[in-house]
Backbone bond lengths (Angstrom), bond angles and torsions (degrees), N, CA, C in turn:
res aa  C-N    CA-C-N  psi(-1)  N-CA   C-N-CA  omega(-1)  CA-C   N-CA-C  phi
1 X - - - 1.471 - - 1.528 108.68 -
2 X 1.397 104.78 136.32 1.929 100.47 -160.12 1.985 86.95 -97.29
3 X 1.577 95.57 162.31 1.445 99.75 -176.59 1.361 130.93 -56.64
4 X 1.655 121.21 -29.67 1.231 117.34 146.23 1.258 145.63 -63.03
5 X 1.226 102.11 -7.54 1.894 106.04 155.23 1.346 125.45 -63.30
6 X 1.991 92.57 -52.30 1.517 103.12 -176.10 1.412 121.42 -78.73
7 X 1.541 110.06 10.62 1.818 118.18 170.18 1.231 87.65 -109.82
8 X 1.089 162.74 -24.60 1.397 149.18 157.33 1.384 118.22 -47.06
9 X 1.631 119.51 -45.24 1.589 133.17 -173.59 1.062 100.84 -85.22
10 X 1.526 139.99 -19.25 1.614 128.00 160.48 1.333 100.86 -88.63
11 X 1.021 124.50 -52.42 1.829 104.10 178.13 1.714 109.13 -30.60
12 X 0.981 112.53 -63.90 1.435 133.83 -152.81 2.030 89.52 -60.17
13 X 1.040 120.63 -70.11 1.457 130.86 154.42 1.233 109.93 -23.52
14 X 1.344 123.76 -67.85 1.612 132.21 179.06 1.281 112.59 -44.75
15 X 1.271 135.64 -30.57 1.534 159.20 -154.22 1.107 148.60 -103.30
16 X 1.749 88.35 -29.89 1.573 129.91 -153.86 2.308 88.17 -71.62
17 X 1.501 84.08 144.34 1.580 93.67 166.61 1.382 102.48 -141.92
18 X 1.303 112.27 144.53 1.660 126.78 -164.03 2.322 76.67 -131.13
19 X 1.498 82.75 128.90 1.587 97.17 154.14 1.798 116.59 -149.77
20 X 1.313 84.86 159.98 1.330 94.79 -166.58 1.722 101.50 -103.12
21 X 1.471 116.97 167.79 1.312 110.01 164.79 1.413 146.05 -58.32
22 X 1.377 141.90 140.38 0.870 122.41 -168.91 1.973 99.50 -81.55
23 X 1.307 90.15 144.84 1.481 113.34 -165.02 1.413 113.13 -140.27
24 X 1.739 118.49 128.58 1.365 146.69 -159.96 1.687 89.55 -100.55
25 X 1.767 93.16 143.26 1.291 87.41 -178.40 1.544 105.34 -86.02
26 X 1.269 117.34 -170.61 2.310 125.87 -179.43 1.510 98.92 -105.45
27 X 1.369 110.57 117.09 1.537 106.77 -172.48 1.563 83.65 -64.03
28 X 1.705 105.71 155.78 1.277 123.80 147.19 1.631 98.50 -114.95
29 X 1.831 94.73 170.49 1.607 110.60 152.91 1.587 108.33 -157.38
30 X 0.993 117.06 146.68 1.436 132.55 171.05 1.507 139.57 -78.25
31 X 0.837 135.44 -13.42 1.412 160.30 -171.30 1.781 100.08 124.66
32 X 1.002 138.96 -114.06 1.208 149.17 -139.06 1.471 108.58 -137.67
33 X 1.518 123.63 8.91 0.983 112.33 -169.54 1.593 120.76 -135.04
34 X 1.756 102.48 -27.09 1.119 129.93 160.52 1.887 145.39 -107.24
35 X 1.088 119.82 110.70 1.627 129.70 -177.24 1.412 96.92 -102.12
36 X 1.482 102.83 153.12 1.563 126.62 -170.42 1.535 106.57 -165.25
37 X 1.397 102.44 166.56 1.740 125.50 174.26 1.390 81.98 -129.82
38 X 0.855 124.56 138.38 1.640 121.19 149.39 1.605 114.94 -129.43
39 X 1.081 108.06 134.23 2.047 136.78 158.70 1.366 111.22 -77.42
40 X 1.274 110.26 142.07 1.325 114.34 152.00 1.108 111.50 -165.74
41 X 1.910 101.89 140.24 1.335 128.74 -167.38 2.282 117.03 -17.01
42 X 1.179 101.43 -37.82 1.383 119.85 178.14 1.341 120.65 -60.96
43 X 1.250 125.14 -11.75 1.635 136.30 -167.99 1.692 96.35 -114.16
44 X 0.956 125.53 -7.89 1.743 118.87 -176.79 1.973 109.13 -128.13
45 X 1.454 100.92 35.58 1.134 95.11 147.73 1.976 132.49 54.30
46 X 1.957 94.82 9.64 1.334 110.50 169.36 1.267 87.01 96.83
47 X 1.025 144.26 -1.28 1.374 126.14 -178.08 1.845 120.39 -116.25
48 X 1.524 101.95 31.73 1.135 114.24 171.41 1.216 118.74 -116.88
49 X 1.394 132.82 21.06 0.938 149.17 -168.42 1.652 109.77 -98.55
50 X 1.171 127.68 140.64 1.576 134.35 -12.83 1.540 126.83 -46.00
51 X 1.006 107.05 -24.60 1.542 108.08 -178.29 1.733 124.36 -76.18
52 X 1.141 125.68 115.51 1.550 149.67 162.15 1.368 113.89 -13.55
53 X 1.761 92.95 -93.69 1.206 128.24 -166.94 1.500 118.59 -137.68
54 X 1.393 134.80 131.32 1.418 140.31 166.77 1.257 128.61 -112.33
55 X 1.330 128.09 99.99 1.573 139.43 -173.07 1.458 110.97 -91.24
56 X 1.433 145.44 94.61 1.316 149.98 176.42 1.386 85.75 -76.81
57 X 1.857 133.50 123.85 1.400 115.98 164.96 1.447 90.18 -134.45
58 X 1.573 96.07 -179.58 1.681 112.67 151.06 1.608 104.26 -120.89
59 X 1.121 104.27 140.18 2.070 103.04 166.03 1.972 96.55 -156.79
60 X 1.730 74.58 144.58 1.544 107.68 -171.94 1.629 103.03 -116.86
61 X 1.046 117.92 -12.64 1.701 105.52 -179.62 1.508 92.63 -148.77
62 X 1.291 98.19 170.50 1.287 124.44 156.09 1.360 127.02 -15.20
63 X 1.750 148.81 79.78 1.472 119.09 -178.43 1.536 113.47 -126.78
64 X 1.011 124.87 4.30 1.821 108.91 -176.73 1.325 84.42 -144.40
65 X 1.604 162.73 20.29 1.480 139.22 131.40 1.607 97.64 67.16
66 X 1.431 115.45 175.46 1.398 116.43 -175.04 1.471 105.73 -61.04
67 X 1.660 119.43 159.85 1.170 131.14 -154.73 1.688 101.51 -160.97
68 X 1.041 118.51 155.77 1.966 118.52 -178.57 1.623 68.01 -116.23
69 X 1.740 88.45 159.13 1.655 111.64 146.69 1.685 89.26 -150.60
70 X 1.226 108.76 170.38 1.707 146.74 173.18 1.293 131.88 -176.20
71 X 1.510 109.22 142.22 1.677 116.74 -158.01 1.430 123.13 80.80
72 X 1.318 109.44 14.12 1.489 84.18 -175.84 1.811 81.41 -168.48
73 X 1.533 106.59 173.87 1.824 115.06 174.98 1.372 106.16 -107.04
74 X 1.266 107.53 143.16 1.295 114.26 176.58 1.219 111.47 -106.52
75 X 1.865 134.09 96.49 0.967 120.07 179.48 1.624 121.24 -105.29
76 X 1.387 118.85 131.34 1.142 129.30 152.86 1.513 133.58 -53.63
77 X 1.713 148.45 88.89 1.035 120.70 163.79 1.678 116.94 -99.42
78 X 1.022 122.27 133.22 1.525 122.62 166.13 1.086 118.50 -69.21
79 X 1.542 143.90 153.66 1.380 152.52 -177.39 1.678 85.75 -95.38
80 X 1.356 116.34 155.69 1.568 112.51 156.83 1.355 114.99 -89.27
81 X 1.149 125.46 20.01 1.534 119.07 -179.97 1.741 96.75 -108.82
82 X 1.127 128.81 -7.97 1.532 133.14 151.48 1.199 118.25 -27.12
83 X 1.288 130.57 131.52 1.585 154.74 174.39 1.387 107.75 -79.68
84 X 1.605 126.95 113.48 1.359 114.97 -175.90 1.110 149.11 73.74
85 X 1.435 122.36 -154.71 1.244 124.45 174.07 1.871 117.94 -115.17
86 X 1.625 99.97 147.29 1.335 91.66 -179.74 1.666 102.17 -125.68
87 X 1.370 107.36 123.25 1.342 118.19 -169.62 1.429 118.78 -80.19
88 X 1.422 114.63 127.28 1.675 114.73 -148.50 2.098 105.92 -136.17
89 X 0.904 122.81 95.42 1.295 119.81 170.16 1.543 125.89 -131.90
90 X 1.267 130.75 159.46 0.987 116.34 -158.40 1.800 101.09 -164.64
91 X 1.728 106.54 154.69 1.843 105.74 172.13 1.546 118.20 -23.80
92 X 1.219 99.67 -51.51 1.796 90.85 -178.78 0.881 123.45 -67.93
93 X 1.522 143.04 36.01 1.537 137.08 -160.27 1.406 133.96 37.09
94 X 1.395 102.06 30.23 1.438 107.71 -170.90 1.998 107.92 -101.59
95 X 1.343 119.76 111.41 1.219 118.75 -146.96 1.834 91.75 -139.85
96 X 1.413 112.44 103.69 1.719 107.66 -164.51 1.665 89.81 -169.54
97 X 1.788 109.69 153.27 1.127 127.76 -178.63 1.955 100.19 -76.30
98 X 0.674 148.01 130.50 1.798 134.58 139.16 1.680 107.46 -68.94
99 X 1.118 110.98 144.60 1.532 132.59 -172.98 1.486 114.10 -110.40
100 X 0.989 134.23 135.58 1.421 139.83 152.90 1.453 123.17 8.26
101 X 1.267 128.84 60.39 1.379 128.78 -177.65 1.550 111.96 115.89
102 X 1.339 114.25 5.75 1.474 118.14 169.37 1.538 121.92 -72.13
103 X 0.956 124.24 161.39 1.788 145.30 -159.35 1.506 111.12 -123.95
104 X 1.551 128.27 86.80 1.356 127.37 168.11 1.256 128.26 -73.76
105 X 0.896 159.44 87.13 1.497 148.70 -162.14 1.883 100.92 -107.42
106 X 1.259 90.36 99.64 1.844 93.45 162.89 1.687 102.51 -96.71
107 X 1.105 113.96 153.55 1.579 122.88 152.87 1.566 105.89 -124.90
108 X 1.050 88.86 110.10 2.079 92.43 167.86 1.427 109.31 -75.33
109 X 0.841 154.24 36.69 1.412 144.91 -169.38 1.307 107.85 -23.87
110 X 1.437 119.16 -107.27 1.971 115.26 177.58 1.104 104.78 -52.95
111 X 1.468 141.93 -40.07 1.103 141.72 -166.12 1.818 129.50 151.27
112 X 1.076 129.07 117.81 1.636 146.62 179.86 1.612 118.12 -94.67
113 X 1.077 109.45 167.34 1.990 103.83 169.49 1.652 82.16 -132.93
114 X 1.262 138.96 142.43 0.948 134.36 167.95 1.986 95.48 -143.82
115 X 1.466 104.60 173.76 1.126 123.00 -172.46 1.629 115.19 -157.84
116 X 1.163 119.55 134.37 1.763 122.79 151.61 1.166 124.70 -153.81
117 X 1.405 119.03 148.44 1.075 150.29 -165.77 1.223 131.35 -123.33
118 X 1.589 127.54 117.16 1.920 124.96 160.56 1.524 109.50 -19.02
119 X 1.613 156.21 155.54 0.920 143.47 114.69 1.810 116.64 -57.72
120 X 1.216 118.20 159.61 1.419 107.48 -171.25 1.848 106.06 -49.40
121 X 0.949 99.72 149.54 1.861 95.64 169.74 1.323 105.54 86.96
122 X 0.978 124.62 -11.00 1.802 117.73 -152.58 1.934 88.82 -111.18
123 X 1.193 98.17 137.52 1.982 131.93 157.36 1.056 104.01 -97.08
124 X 1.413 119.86 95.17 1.628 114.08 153.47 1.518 110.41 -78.27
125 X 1.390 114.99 138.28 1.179 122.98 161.93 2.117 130.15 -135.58
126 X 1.386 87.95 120.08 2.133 80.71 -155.66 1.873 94.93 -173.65
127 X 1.614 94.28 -176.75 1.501 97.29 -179.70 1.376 102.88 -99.19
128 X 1.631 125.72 -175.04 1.176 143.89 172.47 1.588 96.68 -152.61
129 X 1.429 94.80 98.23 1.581 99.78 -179.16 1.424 113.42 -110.18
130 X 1.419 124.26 137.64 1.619 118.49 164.25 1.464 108.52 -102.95
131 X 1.396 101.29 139.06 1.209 126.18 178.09 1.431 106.98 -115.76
132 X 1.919 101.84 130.46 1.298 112.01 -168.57 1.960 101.32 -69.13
133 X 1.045 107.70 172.79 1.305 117.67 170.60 1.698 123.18 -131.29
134 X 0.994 155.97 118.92 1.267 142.79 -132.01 1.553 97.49 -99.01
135 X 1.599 134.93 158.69 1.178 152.35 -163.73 1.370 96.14 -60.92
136 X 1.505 139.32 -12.05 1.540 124.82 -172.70 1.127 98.52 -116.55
137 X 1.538 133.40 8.31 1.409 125.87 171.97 1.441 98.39 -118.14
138 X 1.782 135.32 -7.75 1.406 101.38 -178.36 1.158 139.47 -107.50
139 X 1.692 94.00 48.69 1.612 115.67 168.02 1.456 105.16 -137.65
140 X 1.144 115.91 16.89 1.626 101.29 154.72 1.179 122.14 -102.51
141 X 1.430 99.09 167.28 1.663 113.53 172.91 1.108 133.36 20.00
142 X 1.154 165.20 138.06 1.562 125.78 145.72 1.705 105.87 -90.06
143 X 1.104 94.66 162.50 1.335 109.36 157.16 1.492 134.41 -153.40
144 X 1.533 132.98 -157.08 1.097 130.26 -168.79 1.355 127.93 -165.36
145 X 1.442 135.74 135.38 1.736 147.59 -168.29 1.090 107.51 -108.13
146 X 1.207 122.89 114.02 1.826 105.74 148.37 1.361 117.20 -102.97
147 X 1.190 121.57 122.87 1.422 115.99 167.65 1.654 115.09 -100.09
148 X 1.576 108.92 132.20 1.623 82.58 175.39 1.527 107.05 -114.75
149 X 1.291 103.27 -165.27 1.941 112.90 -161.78 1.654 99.71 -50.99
150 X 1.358 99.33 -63.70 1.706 118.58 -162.91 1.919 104.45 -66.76
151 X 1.392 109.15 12.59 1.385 89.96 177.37 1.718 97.40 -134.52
152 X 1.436 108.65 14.76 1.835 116.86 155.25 0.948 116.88 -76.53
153 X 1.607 140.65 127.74 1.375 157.14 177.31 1.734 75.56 -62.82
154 X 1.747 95.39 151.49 1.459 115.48 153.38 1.906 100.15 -114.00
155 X 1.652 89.67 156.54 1.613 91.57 166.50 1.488 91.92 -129.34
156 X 1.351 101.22 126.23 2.155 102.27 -163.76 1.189 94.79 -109.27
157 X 1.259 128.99 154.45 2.027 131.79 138.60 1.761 97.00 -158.26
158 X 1.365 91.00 164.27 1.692 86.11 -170.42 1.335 132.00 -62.95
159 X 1.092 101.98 -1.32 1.732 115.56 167.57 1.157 124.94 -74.22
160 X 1.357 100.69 -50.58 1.860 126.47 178.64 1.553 117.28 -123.69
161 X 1.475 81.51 167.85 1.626 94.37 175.47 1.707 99.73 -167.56
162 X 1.424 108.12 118.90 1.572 128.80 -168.84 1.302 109.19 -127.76
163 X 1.498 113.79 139.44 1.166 114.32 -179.33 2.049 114.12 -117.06
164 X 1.024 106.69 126.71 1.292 102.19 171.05 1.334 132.45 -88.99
165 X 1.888 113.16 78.55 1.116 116.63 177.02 1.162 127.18 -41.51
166 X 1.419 139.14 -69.82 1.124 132.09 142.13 1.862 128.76 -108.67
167 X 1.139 132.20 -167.76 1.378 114.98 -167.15 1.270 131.54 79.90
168 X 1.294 116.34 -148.72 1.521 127.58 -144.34 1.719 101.01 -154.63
169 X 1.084 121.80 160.39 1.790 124.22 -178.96 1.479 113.45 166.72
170 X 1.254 135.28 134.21 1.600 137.95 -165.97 1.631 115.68 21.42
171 X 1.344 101.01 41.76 1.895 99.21 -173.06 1.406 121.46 75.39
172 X 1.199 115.49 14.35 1.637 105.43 168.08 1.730 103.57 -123.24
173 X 1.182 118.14 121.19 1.331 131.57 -162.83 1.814 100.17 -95.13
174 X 1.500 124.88 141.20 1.229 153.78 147.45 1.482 113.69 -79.46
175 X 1.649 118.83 -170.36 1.203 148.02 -175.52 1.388 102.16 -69.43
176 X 1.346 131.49 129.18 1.395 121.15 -178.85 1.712 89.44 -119.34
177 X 1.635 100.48 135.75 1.395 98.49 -177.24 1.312 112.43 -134.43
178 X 1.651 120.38 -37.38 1.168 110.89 172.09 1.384 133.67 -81.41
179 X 1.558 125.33 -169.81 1.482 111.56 174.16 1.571 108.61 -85.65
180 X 1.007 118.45 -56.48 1.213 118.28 165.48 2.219 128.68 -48.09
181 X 1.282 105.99 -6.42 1.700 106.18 154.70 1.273 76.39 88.67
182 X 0.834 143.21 84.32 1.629 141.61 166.94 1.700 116.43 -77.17
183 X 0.780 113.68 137.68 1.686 105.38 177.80 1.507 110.66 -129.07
184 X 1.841 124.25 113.42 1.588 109.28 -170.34 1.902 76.04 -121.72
185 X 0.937 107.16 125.76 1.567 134.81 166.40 1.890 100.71 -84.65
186 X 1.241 128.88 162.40 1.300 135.51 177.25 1.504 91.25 -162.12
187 X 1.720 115.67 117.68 1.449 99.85 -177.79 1.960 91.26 -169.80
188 X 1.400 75.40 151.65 1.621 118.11 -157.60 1.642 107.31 -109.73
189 X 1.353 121.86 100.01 1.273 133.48 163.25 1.294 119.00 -80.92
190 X 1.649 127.69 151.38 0.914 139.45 -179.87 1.537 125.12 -118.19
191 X 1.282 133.34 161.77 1.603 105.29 -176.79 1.530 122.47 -54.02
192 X 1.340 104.00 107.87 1.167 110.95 165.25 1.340 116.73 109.87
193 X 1.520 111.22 17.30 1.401 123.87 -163.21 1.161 115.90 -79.68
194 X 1.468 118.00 150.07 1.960 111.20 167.95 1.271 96.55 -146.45
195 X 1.433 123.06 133.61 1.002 142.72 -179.48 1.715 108.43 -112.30
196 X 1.577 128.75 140.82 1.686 116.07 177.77 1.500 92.50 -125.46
197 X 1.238 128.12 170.13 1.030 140.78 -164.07 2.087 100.97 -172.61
198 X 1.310 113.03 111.36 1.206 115.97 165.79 1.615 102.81 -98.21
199 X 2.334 101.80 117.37 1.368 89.92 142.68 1.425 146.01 -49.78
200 X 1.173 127.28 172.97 1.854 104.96 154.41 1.640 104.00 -87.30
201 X 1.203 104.37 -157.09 1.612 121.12 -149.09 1.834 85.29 -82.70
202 X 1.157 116.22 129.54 1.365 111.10 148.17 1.474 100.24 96.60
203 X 1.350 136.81 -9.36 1.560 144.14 -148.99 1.913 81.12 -90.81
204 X 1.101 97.32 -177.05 1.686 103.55 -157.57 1.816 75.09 -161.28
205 X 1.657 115.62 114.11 1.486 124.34 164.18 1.564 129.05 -87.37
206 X 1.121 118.98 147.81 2.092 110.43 168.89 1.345 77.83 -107.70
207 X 1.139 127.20 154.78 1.597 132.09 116.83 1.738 131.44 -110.70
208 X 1.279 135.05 164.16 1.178 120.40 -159.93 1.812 90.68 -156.07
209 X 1.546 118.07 132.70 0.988 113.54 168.92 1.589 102.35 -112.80
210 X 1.858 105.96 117.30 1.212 137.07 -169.37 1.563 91.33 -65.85
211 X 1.262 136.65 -68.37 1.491 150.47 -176.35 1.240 112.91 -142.19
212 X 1.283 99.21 146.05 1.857 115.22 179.66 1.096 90.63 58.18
213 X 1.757 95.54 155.74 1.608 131.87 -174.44 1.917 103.11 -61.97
214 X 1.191 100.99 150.99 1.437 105.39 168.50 1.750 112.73 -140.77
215 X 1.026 120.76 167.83 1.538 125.11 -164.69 1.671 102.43 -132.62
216 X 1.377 125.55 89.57 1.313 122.49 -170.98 2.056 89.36 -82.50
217 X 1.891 96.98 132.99 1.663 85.05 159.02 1.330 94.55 -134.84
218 X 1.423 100.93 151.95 1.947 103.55 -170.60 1.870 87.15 -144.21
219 X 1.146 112.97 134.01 1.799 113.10 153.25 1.539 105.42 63.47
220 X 1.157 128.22 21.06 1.766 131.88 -161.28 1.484 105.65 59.90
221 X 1.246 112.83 36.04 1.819 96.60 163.81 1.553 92.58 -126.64
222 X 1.710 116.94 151.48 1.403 123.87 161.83 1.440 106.29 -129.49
223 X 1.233 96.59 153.33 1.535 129.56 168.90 1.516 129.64 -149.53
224 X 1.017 107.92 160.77 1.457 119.96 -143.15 1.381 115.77 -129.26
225 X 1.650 131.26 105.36 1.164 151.31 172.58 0.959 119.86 -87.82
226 X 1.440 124.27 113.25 1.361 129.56 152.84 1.388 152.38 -82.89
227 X 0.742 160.28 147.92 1.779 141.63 -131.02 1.533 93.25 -78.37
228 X 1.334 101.68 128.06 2.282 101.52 -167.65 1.167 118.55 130.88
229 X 1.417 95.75 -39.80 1.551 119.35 -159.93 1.594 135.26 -80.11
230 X 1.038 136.46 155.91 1.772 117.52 170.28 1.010 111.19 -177.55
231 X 1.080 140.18 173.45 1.988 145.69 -160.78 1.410 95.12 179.94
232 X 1.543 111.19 145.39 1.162 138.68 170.69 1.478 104.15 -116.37
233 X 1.350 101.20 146.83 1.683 138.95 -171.64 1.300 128.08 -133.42
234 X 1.484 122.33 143.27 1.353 122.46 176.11 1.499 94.92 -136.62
235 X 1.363 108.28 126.59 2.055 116.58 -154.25 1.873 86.15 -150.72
236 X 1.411 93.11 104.24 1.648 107.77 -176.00 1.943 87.18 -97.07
237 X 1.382 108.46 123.89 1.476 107.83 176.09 1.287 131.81 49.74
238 X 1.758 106.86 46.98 1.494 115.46 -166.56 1.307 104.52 -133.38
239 X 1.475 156.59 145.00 1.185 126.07 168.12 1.597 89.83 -99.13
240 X 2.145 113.17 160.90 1.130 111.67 158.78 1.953 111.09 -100.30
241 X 1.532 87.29 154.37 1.667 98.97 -166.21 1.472 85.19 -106.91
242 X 1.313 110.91 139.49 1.987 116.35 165.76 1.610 102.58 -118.02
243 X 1.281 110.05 115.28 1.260 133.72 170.52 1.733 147.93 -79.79
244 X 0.857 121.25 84.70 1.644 119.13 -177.12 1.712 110.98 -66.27
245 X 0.660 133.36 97.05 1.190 133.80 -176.63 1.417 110.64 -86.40
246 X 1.331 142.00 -26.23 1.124 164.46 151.84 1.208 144.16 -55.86
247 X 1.496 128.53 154.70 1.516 104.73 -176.85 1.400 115.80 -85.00
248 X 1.414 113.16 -23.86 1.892 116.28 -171.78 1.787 98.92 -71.73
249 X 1.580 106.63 171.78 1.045 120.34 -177.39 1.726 113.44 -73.89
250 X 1.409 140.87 162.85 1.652 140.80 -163.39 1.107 79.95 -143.73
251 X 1.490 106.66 150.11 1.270 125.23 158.24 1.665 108.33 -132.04
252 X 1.011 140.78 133.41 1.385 146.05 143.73 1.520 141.35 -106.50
253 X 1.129 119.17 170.67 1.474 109.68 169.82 1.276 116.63 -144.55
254 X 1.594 141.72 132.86 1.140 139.91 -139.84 1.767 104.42 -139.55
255 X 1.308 102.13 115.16 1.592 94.20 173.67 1.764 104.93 -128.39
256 X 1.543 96.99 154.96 1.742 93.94 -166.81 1.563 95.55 -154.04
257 X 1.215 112.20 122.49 1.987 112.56 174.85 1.516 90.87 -150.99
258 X 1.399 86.18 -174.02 1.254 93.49 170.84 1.756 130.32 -129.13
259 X 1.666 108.80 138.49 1.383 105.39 -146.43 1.774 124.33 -42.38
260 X 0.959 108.65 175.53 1.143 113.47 156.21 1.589 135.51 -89.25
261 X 1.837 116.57 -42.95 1.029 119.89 148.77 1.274 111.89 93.46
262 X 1.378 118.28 7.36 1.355 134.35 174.69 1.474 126.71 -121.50
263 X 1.164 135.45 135.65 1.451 153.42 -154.18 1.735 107.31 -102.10
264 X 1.700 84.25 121.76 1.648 104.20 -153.15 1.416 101.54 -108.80
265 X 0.964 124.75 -169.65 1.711 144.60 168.40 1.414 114.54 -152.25
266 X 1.169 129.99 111.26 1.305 145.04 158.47 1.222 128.07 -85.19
267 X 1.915 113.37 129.35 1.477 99.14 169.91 1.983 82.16 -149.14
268 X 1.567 90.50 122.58 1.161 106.37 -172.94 1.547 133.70 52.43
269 X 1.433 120.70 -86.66 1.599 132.52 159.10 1.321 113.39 -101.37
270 X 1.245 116.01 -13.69 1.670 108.65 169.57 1.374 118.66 -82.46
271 X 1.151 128.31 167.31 1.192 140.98 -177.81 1.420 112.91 -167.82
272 X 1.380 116.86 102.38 1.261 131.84 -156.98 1.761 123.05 -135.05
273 X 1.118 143.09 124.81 1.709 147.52 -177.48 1.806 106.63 -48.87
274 X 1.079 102.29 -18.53 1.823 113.54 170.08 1.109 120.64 -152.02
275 X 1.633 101.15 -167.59 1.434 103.16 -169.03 1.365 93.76 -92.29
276 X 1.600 117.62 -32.19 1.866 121.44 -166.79 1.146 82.37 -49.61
277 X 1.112 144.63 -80.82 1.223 171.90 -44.09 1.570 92.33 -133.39
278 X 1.068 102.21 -100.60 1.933 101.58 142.98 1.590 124.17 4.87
279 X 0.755 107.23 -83.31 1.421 130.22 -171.90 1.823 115.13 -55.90
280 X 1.655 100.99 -27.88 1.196 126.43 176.20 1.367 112.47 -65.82
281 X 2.033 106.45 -64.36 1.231 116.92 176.08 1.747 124.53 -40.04
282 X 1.482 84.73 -50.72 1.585 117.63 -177.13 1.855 106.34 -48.41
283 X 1.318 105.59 -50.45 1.334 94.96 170.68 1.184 136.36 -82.85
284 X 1.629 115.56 -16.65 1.400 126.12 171.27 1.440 109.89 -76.57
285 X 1.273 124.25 -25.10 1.565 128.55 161.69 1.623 123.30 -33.39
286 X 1.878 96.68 -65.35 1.340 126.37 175.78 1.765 106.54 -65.48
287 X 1.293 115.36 -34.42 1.196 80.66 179.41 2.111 101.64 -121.38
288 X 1.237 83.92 60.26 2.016 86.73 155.50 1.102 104.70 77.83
289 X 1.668 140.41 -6.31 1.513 116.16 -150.29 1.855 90.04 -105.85
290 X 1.121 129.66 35.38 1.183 147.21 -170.10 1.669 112.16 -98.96
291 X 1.376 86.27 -40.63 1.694 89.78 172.88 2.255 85.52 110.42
292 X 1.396 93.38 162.28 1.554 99.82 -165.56 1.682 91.73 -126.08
293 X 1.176 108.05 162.95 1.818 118.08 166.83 1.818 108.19 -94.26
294 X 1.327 113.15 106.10 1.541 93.02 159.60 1.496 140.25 -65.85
């Protein structure tokens, strides 16, 4: 093979974009207190990875009480258009309101009991995302991030306005929390807005349009999200463009790392390399070694 072939076959490599379908989230509801879209990792075709599971909800009361997770992070982001306070404590003694646009990042590693709650009066509105954790982190430690609203970089112009929950985006850097460099963007188009965002090399994206239509263009291909909607991507040397095509206001949310690449087992909040494994957690749950809420 002469050398201009083989700079052709890395270009082409260099270039390459893998997408997945665009995919509606499964309404949930909870009794009376909780609404959801929910994602999961299984509808995007391997290319939602690091990420699990994605819950877009609203909740006004009380609905899942203490809970274990292990293997994986449980992150909280709030929307700032949220009502109140959302009451957040957990095994590690960590006992604090989240505010209107704040960023929780638990990692259960072996395992946490955590819990949250509406304060009376309060509309939470935001995701509850799990983030996988790779086989050499899901027996350590746990630990925990808070990020709050007022300590996210904005990247403004009159079109847009994005917030960098955690991560990295056009050179202005956020909170870096995971192992994998996680990047969750939160961002707000205006008529006619376009926002670009270069992954790095190898990062694997979700995107999700929270409200109003959006216009993803990556590599000269577009596609088109509608409020519900979202697709995951793997874009080696591409930047993605987020599009308003419209006159009403867009909202989206953008996450991009890079995978993990390893084959999990889930049962409920666990997330585990087997079933023993599983089965292990499962019993250390039941009997206390999980850690307790004071």
């Amino acid at each position: 093979m002469n050398t201009a072939t083989n700079q052709a076959n890395l270009q082409s490599e260099t270039n390459s974009i893998e997408l997945s379908k665009v995919t509606h989230g499964n309404p949930m509801k909870i009794r009376e207190g909780f609404n959801a879209l929910g994602f999961r990792h299984s509808s995007f075709d391997g290319l939602m990875d690091p990420l699990i599971m994605v819950d877009h909800y609203t909740m006004t009361r009380p609905t899942f009480g203490a809970h274990p997770h292990a293997g994986l992070s449980a992150v909280s982001l709030l929307f700032e258009d949220s009502i109140g306070k959302f009451h957040n404590r957990d095994s590690l003694g960590n006992d604090f309101d989240l505010l209107p646009g704040d960023l929780y990042w638990l990692n259960s590693g072996r395992g946490v009991v955590h819990d949250e709650a509406p304060r009376d009066g309060a509309e939470i509105h935001g995701l509850q995302v799990f983030v996988n954790l790779p086989k050499s982190l899901k027996h350590s430690d746990s630990t925990s991030n808070l990020v709050r609203a007022t300590q996210m970089p904005l990247l403004t112009a009159p079109d847009y306005r994005v917030r960098i929950a955690i991560g990295e985006s056009n050179g202005v850097k956020g909170a870096t929390i995971s192992p994998n460099n996680l990047t969750i963007l939160d961002g707000k188009l205006f008529a006619a807005g376009r926002f670009e965002h270069q992954p790095q090399f190898n990062e694997q994206s979700w995107i999700y349009a929270v409200a109003g239509s959006i216009d993803i263009a990556i590599g000269g291909r577009i596609l088109t999200l509608e409020s519900g909607q979202a697709v995951a991507l793997k874009s080696s040397g591409h930047a993605i463009e987020v599009i308003n095509a419209v006159q009403d206001e867009a909202h989206f949310v953008l996450f991009s790392g890079v995978a993990i690449g390893e084959s999990f087992f889930q049962r409920g909040p666990f997330v585990m390399s087997s079933e023993e494994e599983l089965d292990r957690v499962q019993r250390d749950y039941e009997n206390g070694l999980l850690g307790t809420l004071k």
